[in-house]
C-alpha positions in Angstrom: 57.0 10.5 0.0 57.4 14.5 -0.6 58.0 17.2 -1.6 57.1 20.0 -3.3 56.2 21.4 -6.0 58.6 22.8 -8.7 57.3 27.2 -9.0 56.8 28.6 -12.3 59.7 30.5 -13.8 58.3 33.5 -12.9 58.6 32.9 -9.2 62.4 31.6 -9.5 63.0 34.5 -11.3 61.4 36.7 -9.0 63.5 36.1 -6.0 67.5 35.4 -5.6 67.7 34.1 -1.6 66.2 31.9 0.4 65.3 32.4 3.8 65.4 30.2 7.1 62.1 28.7 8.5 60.8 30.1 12.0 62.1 28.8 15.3 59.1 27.0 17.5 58.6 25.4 20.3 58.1 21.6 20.3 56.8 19.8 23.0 53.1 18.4 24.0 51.4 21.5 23.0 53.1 21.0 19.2 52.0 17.5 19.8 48.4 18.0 20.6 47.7 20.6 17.7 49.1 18.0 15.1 47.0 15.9 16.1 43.8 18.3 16.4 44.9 19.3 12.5 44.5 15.9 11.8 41.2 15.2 13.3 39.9 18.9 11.7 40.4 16.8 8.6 38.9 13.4 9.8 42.3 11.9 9.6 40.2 8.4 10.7 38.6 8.4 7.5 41.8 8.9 5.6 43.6 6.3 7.6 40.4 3.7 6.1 40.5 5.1 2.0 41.6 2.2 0.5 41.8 4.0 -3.1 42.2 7.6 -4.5 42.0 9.3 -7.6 42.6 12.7 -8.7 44.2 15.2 -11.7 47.3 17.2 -10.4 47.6 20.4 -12.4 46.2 19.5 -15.4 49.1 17.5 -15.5 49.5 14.3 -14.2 46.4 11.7 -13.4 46.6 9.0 -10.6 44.7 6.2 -8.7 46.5 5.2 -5.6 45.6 1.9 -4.5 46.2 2.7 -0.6 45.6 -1.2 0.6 48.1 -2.8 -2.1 50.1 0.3 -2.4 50.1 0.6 -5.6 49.8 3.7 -8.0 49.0 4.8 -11.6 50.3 7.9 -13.3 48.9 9.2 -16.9 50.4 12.0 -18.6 50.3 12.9 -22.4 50.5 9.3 -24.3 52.4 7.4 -20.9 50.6 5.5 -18.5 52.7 3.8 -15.7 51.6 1.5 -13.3 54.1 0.1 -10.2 54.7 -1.0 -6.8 55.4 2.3 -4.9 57.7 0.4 -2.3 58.7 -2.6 -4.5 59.8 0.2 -7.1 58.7 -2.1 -9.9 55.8 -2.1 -12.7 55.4 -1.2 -16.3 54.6 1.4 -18.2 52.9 1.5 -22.0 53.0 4.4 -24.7 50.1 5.3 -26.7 49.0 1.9 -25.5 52.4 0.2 -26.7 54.9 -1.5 -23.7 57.7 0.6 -23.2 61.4 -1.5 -22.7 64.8 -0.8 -21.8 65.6 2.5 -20.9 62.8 3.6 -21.9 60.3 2.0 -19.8 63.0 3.1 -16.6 62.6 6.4 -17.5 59.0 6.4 -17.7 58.9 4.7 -14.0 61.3 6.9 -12.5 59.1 10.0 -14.4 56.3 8.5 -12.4 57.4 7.5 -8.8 58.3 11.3 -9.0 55.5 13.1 -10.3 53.4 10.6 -7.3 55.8 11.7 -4.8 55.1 15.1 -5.3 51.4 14.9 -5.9 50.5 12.7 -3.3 52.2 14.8 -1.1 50.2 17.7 -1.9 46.8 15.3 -1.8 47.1 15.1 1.8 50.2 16.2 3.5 48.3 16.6 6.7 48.4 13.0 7.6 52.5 13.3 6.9 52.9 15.7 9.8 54.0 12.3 12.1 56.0 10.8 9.8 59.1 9.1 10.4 62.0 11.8 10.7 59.6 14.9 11.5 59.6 17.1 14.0 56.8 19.5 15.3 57.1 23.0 16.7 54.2 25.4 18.1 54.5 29.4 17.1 52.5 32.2 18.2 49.4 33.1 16.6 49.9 35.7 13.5 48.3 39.3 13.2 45.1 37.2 11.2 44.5 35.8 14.5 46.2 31.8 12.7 48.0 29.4 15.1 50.9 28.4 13.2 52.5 24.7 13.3 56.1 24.0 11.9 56.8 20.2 10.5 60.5 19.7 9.6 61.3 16.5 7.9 64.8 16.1 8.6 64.9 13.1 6.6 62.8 11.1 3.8 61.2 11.8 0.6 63.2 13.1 -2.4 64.3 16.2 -0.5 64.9 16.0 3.2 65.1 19.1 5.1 62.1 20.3 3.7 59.7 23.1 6.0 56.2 23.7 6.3 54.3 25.9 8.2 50.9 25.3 9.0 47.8 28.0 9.4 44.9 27.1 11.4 41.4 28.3 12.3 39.9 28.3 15.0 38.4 24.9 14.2 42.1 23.6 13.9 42.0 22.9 10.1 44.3 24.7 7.6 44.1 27.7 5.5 46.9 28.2 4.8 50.7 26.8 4.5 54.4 28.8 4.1 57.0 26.6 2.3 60.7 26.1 2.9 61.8 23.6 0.4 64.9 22.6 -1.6 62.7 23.3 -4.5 61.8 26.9 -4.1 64.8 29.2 -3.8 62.3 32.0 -1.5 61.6 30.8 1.8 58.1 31.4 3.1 55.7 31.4 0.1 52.6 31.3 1.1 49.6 28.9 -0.2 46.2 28.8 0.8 44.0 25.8 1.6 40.6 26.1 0.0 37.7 24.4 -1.2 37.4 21.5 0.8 35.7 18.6 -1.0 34.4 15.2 1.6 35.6 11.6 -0.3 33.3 8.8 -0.2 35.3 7.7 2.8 34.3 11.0 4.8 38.0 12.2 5.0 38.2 15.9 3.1 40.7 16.9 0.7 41.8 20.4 0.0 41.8 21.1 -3.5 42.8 24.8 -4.6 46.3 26.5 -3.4 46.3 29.8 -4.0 49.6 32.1 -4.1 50.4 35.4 -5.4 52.0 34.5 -8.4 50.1 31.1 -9.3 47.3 28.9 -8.4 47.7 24.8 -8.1 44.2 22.9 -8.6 43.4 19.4 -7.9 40.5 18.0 -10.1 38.3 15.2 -10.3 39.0 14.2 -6.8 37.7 10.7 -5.7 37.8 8.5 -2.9 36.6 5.5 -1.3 37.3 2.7 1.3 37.8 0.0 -1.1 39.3 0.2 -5.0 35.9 -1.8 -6.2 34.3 0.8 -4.8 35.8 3.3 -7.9 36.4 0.7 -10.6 34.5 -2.6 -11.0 37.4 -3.8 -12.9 41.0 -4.1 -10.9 43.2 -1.4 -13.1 45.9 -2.9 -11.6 45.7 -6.6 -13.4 48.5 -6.1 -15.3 50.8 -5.0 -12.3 49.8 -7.7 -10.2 50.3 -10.0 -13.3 53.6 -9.0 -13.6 54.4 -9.3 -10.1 53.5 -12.8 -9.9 55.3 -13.8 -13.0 58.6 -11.8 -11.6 58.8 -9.8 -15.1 58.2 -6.5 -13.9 60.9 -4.0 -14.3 63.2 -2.3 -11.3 63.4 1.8 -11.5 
């Protein structure tokens, strides 16, 4: 899954190029601070939350279902819920099953606005992903290491850049952003206000830049679903599924 985040129109209107990432180094010193990152974020506990919720934006809502992986997506009246490999669930407006085209739409709407959100939920833990590549730079004038993932392939936009800041402690503060999405390389968002799930992995959940700021709310997390919601919100999907009348996107 990736990538980023579509800017405001102020920033796309702000800037006309697009710059190239930084050249690193790769090799086991890349290797070993990807891997530090990780644990700086107790990248164990992440690999055992078996669900998440959170509010992207003020935009879009979601509960990831790690273990099943499966995910639902609110926004305004549409609620989606689908297989995020499978590609298949259904969606309902203003409580009413959506069909047809309609309901395609709304699936596709939501596998995207996941892809992107998720992303930004924990992108840490994407830094070994299948198709990346890791590259060490020099420390910048604040004293950060930096650490350059390139996913050459994957997610909605391959060829996608990001370059990690460090602390001293090895966890992010801060990110620069080459992506298909942003027509300025190298803008700049901080990592801030760490908040611990009920799993023990941490979550960033305030990016700062200089023309916006991007907030994730009501973040939650546990090792098991039950653990967040005594009923299974994914009844219907799994319903659906059984009976083989979900819908493709």
């Amino acid at each position: 899954m990736r990538r980023s985040i579509l800017l405001p129109s102020l920033l796309l209107s702000a800037v006309a190029c697009k710059g190239a990432p930084p050249q690193g180094t790769a090799g086991p010193e890349a290797e070993a601070l990807a891997k530090a990152m990780q644990a700086a974020v107790h990248g164990d506990a992440w690999r055992d939350t078996g669900a998440v919720e959170w509010n992207f934006a003020g935009r879009n809502a979601h509960l990831w279902d790690r273990r099943r992986g499966f995910s639902r997506v609110s926004w305004g009246d549409t609620e989606v819920l689908f297989a995020i490999d499978a590609r298949k669930g259904l969606a309902t407006e203003k409580g009413e099953a959506l069909a047809g085209e309609a309901a395609k739409e709304a699936l596709d709407g939501a596998h995207a606005r996941w892809t992107n959100d998720a992303f930004w939920l924990n992108p840490v833990m994407k830094a070994f992903d299948p198709g990346t590549v890791r590259e060490l730079l020099p420390a910048d004038d604040a004293g950060r290491r930096g650490l350059l993932v390139r996913y050459a392939s994957g997610g909605r936009t391959p060829g996608d850049a990001y370059l990690w800041l460090v602390d001293a402690k090895n966890r992010p503060v801060a990110w620069k952003m080459w992506t298909s999405n942003i027509p300025v390389g190298g803008v700049e968002a901080s990592w801030e206000n760490w908040v611990e799930l009920g799993s023990g992995a941490t979550i960033s959940t305030k990016h700062e830049t200089r023309l916006f700021t991007l907030e994730l709310t009501d973040v939650k997390g546990a090792r098991t679903l039950a653990q967040l919601h005594e009923k299974d919100p994914f009844a219907p999907l799994t319903a659906c599924l059984d009976k083989g009348n979900c819908l493709s996107f």
